[in-house]
MILOKE-994384 format. One record per residue (C-alpha): residue in three letters; x, y, z; residue number from 1. Coordinates in steps of 0.2 Angstrom, whole numbers, plus 5000, padded with zeros to 4 digits. Example, Ala and Ser with C-alpha at 12.3 -4.5 7.8 and 13.67 -1.06 7.14 Angstrom:
REM MILOKE-994384
{ALA, {5062, 4978, 5039}, 1}
{SER, {5068, 4995, 5036}, 2}
//
This chain:
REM MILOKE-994384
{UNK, {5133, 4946, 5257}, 1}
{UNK, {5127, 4929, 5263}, 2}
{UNK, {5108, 4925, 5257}, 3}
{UNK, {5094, 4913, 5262}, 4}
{UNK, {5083, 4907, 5250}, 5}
{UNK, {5066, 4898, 5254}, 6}
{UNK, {5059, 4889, 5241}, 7}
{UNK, {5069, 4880, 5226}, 8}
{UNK, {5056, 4878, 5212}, 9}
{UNK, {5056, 4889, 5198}, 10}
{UNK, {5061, 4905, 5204}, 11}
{UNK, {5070, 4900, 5219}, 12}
{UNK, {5083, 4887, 5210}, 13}
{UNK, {5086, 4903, 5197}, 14}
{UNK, {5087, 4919, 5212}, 15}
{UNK, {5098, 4907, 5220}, 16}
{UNK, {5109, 4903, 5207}, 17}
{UNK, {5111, 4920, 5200}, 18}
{UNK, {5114, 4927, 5217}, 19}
{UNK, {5127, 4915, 5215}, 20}
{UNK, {5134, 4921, 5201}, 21}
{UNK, {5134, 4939, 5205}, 22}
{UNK, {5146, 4937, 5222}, 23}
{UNK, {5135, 4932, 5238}, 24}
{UNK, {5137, 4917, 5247}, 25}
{UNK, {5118, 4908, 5246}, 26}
{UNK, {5110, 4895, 5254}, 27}
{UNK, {5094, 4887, 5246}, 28}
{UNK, {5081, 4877, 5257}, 29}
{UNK, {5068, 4866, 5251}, 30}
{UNK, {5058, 4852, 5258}, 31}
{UNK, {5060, 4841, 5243}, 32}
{UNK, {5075, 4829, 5247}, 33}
{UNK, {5076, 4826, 5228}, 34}
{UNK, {5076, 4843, 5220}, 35}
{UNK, {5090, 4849, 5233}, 36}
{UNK, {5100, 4834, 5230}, 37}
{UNK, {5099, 4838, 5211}, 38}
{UNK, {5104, 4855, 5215}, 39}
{UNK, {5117, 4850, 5226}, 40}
{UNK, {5126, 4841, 5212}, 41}
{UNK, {5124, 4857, 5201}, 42}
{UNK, {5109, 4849, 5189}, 43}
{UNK, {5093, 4861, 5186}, 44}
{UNK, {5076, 4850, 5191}, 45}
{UNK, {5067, 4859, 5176}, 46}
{UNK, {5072, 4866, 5159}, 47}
{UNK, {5080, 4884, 5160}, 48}
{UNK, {5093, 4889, 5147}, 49}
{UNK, {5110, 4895, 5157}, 50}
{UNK, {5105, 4889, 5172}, 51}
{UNK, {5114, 4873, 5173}, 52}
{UNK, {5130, 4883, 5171}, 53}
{UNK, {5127, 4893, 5184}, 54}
{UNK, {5122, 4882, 5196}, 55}
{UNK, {5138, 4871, 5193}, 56}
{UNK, {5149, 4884, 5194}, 57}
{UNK, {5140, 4892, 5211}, 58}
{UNK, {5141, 4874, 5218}, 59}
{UNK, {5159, 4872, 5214}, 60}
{UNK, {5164, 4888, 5220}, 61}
{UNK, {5157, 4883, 5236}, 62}
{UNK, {5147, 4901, 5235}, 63}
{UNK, {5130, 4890, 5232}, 64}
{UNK, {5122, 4876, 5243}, 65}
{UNK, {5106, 4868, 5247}, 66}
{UNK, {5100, 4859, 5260}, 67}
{UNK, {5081, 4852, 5267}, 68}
{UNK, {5087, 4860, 5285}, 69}
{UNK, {5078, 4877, 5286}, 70}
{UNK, {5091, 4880, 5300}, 71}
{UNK, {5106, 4885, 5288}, 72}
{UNK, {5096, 4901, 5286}, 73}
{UNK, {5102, 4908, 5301}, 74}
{UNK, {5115, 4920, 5298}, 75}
{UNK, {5109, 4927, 5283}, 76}
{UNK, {5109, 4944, 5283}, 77}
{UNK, {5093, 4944, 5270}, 78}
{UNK, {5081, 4930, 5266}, 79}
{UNK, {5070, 4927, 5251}, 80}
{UNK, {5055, 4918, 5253}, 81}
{UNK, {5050, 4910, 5234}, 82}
{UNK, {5039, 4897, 5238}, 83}
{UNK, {5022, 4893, 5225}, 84}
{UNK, {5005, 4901, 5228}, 85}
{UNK, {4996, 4889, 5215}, 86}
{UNK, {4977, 4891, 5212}, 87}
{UNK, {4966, 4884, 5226}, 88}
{UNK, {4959, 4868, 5225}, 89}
{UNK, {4940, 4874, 5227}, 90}
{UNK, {4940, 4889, 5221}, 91}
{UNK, {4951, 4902, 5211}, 92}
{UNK, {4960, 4911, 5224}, 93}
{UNK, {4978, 4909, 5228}, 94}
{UNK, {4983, 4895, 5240}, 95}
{UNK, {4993, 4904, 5253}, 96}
{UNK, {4998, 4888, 5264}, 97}
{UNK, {5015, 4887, 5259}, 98}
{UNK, {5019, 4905, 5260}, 99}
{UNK, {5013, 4904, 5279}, 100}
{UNK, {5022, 4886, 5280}, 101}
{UNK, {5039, 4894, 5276}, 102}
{UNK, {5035, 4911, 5287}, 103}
{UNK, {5033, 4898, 5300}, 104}
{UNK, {5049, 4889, 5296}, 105}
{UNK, {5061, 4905, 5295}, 106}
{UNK, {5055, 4916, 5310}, 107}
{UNK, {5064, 4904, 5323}, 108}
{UNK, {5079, 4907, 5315}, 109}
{UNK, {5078, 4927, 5312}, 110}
{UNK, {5088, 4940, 5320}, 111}
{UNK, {5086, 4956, 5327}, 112}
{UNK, {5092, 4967, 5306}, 113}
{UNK, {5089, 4951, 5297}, 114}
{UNK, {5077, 4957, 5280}, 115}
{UNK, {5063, 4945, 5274}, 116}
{UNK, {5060, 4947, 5256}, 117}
{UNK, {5044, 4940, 5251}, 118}
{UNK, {5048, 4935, 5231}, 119}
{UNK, {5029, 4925, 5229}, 120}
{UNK, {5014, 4931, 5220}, 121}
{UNK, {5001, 4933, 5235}, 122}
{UNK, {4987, 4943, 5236}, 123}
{UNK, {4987, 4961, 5239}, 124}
{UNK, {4986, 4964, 5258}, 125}
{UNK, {4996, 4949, 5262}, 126}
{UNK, {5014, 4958, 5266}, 127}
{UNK, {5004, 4970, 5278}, 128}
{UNK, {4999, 4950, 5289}, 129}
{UNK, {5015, 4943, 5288}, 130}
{UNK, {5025, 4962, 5292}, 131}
{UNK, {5018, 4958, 5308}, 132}
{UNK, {5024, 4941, 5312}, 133}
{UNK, {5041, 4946, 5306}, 134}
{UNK, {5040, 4961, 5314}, 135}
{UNK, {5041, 4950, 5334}, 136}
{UNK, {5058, 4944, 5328}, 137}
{UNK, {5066, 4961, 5324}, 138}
{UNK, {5067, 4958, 5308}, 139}
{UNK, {5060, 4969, 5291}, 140}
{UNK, {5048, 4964, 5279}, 141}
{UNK, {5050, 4970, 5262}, 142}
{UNK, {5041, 4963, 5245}, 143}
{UNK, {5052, 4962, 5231}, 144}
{UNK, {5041, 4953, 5216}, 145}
{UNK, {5049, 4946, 5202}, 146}
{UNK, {5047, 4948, 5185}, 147}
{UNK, {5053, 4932, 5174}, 148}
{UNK, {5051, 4927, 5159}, 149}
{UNK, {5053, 4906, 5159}, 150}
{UNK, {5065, 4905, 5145}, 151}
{UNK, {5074, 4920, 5150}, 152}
{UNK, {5077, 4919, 5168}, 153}
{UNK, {5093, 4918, 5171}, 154}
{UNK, {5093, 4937, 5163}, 155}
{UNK, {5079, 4942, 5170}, 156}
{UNK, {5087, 4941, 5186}, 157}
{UNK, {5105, 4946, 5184}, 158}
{UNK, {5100, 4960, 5172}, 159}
{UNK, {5081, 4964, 5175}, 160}
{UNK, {5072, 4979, 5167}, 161}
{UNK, {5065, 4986, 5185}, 162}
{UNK, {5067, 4982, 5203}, 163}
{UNK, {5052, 4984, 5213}, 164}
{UNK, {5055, 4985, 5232}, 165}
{UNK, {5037, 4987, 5242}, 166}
{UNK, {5045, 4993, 5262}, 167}
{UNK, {5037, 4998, 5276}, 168}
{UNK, {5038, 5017, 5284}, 169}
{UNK, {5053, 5026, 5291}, 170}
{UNK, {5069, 5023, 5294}, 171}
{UNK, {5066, 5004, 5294}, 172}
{UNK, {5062, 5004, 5275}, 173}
{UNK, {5075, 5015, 5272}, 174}
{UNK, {5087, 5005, 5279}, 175}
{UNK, {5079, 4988, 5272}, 176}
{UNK, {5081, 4998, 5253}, 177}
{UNK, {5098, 5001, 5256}, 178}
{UNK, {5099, 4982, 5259}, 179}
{UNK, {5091, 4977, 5244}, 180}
{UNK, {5101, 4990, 5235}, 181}
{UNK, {5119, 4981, 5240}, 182}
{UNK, {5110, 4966, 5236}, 183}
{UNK, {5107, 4968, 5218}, 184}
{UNK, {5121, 4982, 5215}, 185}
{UNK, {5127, 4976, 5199}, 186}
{UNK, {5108, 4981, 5190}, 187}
{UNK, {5108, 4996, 5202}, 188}
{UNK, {5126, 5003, 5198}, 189}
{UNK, {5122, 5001, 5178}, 190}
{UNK, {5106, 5013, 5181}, 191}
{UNK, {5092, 4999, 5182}, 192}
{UNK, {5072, 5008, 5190}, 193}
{UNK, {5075, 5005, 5208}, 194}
{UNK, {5056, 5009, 5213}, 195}
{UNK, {5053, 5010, 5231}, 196}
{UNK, {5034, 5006, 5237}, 197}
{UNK, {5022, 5004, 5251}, 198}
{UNK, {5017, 4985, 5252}, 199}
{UNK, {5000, 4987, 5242}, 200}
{UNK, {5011, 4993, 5228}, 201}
{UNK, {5023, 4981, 5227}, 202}
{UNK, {5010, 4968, 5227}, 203}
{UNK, {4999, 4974, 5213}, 204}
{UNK, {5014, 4979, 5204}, 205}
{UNK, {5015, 4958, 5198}, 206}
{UNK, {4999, 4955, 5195}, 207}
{UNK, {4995, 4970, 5187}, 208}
{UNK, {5009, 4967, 5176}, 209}
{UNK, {5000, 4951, 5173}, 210}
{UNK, {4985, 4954, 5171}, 211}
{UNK, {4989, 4968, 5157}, 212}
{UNK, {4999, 4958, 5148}, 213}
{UNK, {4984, 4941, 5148}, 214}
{UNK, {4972, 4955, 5143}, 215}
{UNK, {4985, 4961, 5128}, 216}
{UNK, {4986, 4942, 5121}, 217}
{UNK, {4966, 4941, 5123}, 218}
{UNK, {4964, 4958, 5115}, 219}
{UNK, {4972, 4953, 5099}, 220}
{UNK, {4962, 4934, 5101}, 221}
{UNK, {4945, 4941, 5102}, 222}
{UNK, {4951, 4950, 5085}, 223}
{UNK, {4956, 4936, 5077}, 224}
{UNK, {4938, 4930, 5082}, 225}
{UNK, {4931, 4945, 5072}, 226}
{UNK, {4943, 4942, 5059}, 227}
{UNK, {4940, 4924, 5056}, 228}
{UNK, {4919, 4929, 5050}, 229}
{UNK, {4926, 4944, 5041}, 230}
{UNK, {4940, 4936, 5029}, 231}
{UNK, {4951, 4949, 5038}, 232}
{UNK, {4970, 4942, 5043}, 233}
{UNK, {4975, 4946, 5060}, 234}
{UNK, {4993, 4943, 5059}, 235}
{UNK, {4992, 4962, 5048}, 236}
{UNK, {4982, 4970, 5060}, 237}
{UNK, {4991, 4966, 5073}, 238}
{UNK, {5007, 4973, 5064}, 239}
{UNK, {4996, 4989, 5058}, 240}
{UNK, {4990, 4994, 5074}, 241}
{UNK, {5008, 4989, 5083}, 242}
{UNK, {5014, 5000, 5075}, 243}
{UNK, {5007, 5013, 5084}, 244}
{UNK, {5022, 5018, 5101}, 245}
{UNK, {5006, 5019, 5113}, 246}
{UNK, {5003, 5000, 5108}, 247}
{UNK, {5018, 4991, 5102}, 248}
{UNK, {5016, 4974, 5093}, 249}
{UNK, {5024, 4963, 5108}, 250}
{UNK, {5012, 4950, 5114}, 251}
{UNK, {5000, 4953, 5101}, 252}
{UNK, {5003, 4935, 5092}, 253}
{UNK, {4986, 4929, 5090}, 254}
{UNK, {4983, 4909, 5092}, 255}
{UNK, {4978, 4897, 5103}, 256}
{UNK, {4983, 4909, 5119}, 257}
{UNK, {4993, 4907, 5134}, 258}
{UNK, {4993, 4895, 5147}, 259}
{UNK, {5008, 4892, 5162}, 260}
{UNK, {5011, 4893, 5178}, 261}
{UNK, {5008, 4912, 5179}, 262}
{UNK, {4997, 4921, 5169}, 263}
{UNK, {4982, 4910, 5170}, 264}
{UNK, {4980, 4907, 5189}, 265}
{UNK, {4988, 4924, 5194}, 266}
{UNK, {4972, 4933, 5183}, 267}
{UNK, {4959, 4923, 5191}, 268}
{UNK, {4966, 4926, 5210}, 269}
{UNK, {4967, 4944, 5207}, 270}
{UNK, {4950, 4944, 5202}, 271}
{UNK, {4944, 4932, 5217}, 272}
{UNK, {4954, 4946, 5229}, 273}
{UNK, {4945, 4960, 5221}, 274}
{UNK, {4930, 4951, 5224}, 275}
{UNK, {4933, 4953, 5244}, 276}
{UNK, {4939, 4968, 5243}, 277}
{UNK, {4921, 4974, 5236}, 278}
{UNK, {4930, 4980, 5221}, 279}
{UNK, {4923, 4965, 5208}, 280}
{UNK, {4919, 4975, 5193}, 281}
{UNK, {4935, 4984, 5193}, 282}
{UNK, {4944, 4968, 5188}, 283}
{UNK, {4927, 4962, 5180}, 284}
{UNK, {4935, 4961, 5162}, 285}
{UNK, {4949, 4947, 5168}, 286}
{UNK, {4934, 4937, 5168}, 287}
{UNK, {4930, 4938, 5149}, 288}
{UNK, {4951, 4937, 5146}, 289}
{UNK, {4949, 4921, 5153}, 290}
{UNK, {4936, 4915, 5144}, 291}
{UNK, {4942, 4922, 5125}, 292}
{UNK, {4959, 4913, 5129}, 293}
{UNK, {4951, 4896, 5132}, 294}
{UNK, {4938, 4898, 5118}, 295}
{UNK, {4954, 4899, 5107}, 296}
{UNK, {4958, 4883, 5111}, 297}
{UNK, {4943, 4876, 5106}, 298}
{UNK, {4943, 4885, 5090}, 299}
{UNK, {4958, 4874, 5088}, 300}
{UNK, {4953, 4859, 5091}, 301}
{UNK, {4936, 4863, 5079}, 302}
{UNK, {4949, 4867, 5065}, 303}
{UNK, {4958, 4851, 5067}, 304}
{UNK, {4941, 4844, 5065}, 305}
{UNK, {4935, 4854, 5051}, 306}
{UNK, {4951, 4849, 5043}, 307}
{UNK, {4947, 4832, 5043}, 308}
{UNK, {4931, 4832, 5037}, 309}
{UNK, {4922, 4835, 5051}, 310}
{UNK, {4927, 4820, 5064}, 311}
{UNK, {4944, 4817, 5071}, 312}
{UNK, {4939, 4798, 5076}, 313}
{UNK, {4952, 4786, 5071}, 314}
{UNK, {4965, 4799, 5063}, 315}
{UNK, {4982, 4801, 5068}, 316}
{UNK, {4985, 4821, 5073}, 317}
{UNK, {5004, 4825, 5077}, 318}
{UNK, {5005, 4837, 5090}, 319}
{UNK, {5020, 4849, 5090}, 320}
{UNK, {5023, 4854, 5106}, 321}
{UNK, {5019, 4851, 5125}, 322}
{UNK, {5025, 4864, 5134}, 323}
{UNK, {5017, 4880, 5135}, 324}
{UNK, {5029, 4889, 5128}, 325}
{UNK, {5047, 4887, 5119}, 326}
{UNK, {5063, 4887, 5129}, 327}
{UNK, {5051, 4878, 5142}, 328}
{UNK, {5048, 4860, 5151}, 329}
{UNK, {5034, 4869, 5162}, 330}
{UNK, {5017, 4861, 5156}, 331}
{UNK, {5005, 4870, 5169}, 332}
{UNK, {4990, 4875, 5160}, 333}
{UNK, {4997, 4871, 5143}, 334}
{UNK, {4986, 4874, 5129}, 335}
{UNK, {4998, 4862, 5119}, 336}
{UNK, {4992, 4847, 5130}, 337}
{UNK, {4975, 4855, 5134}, 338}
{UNK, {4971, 4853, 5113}, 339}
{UNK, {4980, 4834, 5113}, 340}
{UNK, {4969, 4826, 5128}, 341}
{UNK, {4952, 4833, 5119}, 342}
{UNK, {4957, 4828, 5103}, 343}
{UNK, {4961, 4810, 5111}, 344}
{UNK, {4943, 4813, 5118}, 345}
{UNK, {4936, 4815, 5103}, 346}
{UNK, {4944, 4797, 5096}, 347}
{UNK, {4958, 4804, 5088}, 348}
{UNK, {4975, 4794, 5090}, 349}
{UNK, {4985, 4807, 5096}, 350}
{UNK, {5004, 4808, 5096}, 351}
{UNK, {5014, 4825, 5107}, 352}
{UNK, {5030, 4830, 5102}, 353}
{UNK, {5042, 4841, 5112}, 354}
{UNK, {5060, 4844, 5114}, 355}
{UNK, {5061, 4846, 5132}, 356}
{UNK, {5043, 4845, 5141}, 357}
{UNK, {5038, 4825, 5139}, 358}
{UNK, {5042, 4819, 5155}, 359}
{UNK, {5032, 4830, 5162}, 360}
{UNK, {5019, 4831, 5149}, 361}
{UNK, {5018, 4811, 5152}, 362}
{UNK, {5015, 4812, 5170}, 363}
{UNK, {5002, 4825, 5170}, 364}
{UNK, {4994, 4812, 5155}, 365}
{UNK, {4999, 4796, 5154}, 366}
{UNK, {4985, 4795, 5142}, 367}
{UNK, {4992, 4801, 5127}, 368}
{UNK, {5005, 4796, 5116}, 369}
{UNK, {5024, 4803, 5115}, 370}
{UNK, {5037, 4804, 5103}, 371}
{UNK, {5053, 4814, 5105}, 372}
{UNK, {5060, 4812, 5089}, 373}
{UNK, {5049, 4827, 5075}, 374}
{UNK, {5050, 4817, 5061}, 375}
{UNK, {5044, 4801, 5071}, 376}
{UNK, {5028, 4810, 5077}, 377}
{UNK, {5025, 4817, 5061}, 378}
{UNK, {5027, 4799, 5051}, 379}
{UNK, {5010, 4793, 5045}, 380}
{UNK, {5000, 4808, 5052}, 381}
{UNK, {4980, 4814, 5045}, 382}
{UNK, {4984, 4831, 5052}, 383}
{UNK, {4997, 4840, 5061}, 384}
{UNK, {4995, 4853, 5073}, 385}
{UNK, {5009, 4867, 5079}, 386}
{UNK, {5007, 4874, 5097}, 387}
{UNK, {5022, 4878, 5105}, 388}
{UNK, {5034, 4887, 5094}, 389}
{UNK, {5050, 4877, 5095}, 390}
{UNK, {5062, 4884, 5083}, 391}
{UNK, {5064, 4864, 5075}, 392}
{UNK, {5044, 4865, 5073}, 393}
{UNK, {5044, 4884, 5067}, 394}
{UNK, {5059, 4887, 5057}, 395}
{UNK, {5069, 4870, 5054}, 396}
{UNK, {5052, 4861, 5049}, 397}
{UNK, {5047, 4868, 5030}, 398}
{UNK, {5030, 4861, 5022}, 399}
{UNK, {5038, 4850, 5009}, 400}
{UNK, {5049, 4839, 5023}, 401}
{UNK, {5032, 4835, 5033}, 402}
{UNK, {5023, 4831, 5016}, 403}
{UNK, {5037, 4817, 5014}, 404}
{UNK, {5031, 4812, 5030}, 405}
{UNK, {5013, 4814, 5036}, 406}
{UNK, {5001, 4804, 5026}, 407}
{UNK, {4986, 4820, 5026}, 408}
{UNK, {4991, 4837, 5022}, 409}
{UNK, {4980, 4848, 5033}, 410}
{UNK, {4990, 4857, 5044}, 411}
{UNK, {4983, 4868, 5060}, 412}
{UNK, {4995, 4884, 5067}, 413}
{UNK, {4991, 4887, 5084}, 414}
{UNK, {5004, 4900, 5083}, 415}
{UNK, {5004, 4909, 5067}, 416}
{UNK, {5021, 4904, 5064}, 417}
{UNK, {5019, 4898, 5043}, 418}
{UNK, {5020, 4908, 5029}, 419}
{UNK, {5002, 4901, 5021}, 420}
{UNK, {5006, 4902, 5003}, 421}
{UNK, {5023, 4891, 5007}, 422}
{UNK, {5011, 4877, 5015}, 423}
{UNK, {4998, 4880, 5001}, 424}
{UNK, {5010, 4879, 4987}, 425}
{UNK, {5017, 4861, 4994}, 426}
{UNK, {4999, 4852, 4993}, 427}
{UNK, {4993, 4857, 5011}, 428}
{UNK, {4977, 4863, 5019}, 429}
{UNK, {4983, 4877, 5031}, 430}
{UNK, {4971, 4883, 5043}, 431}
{UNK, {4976, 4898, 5054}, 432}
{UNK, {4971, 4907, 5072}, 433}
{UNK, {4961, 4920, 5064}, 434}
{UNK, {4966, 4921, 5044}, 435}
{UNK, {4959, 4919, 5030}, 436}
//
């Protein structure tokens, strides 16, 4: 089948590419000249284990192109809008403008049993106003939200866990399903949840998702609040109570909390949209997730400084990690940068490590101090702090390597990732997220 793809950032480079790799013939548009040449020579613009394989081998098969000219959508027999819906500038609700800019884009080039796919987080409400407009060309509609994990991606989208398909009524839906079936029939022939919805459905659908799973990490973050005044250790709670089916111990790691491109601005626009709706104090408890997820990154920062003896000023603190999470170069909201820039606020002389994320890291703050090499940032440091749980900082690191190198020994884990007595027992002051 031949696809369009409108949008080629995170999740459009990746659907593209997979889409790829799965049999269709794809074309990806995006108005960055720089990101589509990159693409066009079969380099990922971003960090996203397997996906420079398969976009080499889409591009050299001839099944995968790009192009800046929205007019090499025509044809397609489905198009998949991907673009960003950031956090607005004023305010916390989702920035639709370039999810209208690409509606506007593609309609010219629709025809009469072409089907729209909306990929983008959007408010709930948003499919039903842009059915319309679509609807003058012949078109369908449907909303079809992903579900990916940065790091994992590339599965996500080949071999996802559900498909979720919101269609309109009749037989247009019906025949827009069947569409979408074809599309993605290898998950659908191995037995993959192939959930048909209304619109409002399929919307929710994501940021529920989302928002259940920010409310999950800051469930297990306000325990380690309690837990931190009562000498109780959260990491064991976490695996008592986990183990309870109805539960489950996934994203119940206590720590400095989550940050990225999706949870955090995705929570604060579904609250902003419940607001209109009249419907505030359903979501009223998003608010208080926020807030416990950024308090943990103070109660970082406070530990670095509790473990220096109550000021930071003039000390060296090597920060492991930039990116928001491993297997990652986004730094959107990252909580590792978030902790470096107050620590440099605070006088520290702050050093950020990462294996992937520094580039970017250094042009969202220039401010700060980088070092790619581990064992370079960790040279000469008062304290170090662990935030993003690369394997080289988690596993490959142990406490009596970085006592040959740092010149303190007070450690800070952002992650719980140490065993305590280890660091102990090598001479180091270990501070945890909510243990003793």
């Amino acid at each position: 089948m031949r696809l369009s793809v409108i949008g080629c950032g995170y999740l459009g480079a990746v659907h593209a590419a997979a889409m790829a790799s799965i049999g269709h013939e794809v074309v990806g548009i995006d108005i960055d000249p720089g990101k589509v040449a990159a693409l066009s020579r079969g380099e990922a613009p971003f960090f996203e284990p397997r996906l420079p394989e398969l976009l080499e081998e889409g591009v050299g098969s001839g099944r995968l192109a790009f192009t800046t000219d929205i007019s090499a959508a025509a044809g397609a027999a489905v198009h998949f809008v991907g673009v960003g819906t950031p956090q607005q500038q004023s305010g916390h609700a989702a920035d639709l403008s370039h999810v209208d800019e690409a509606f506007d884009s593609l309609l010219p080039h629709l025809r009469p049993g072409d089907v729209v796919a909306g990929k983008s987080t959007v408010p709930v409400g948003t499919a039903a106003d842009l059915a319309e407009r679509v609807a003058t060309t012949g078109a369908t509609l449907v909303w079809n939200p992903e579900f990916l994990r940065e790091g994992w991606a590339v599965q996500d989208t080949i071999d996802p866990d559900r498909l979720v398909v919101g269609v309109p009524e009749g037989d247009e839906g019906e025949r827009a399903a069947g569409i979408l079936r074809e599309v993605y029939h290898p998950a659908v022939a191995k037995g993959t949840p192939f959930i048909i919805t209304d619109f409002a459905t399929a919307e929710l659908v994501k940021v529920a998702a989302n928002a259940f799973l920010a409310t999950k990490i800051s469930f297990i973050n306000a325990m380690a609040e309690i837990a931190e005044v009562t000498g109780a250790d959260v990491t064991l709670l976490a695996d008592a109570i986990g183990h309870d089916v109805r539960i489950g111990r996934r994203f119940l790691g206590a720590g400095i909390g989550f940050g990225g491109g999706c949870l955090p601005k995705d929570i604060r626009a579904f609250a902003a949209r419940a607001e209109e709706l009249g419907r505030r104090e359903s979501v009223s408890f998003l608010r208080e997730v926020d807030a416990i997820n950024l308090r943990r990154r103070d109660r970082a920062v406070q530990l670095v400084i509790d473990g220096l003896g109550g000021s930071v000023f003039g000390k060296r603190v090597a920060v492991l990690g930039a990116a928001f999470k491993p297997f990652s170069d986004d730094v959107r909201d990252s909580p590792a940068l978030d902790a470096a820039v107050r620590l440099r606020g605070l006088g520290a002389d702050v050093v950020v490590t990462d294996p992937q994320a520094i580039e970017n890291a250094r042009r969202l703050h220039p401010q700060l101090t980088y070092i790619a090499d581990r064992d370079e940032a960790l040279r000469d440091a008062d304290a170090v702090l662990l935030v993003t749980e690369w394997d080289e900082y988690r596993r490959q690191l142990t406490p009596e390597h970085a006592a040959s190198l740092t010149r303190g020994r007070v450690v800070v884990d952002g992650r719980n990732s140490y065993d305590p007595k280890a660091w102990r027992a090598a001479g180091w002051t270990y501070f945890g997220m909510g243990r003793p």
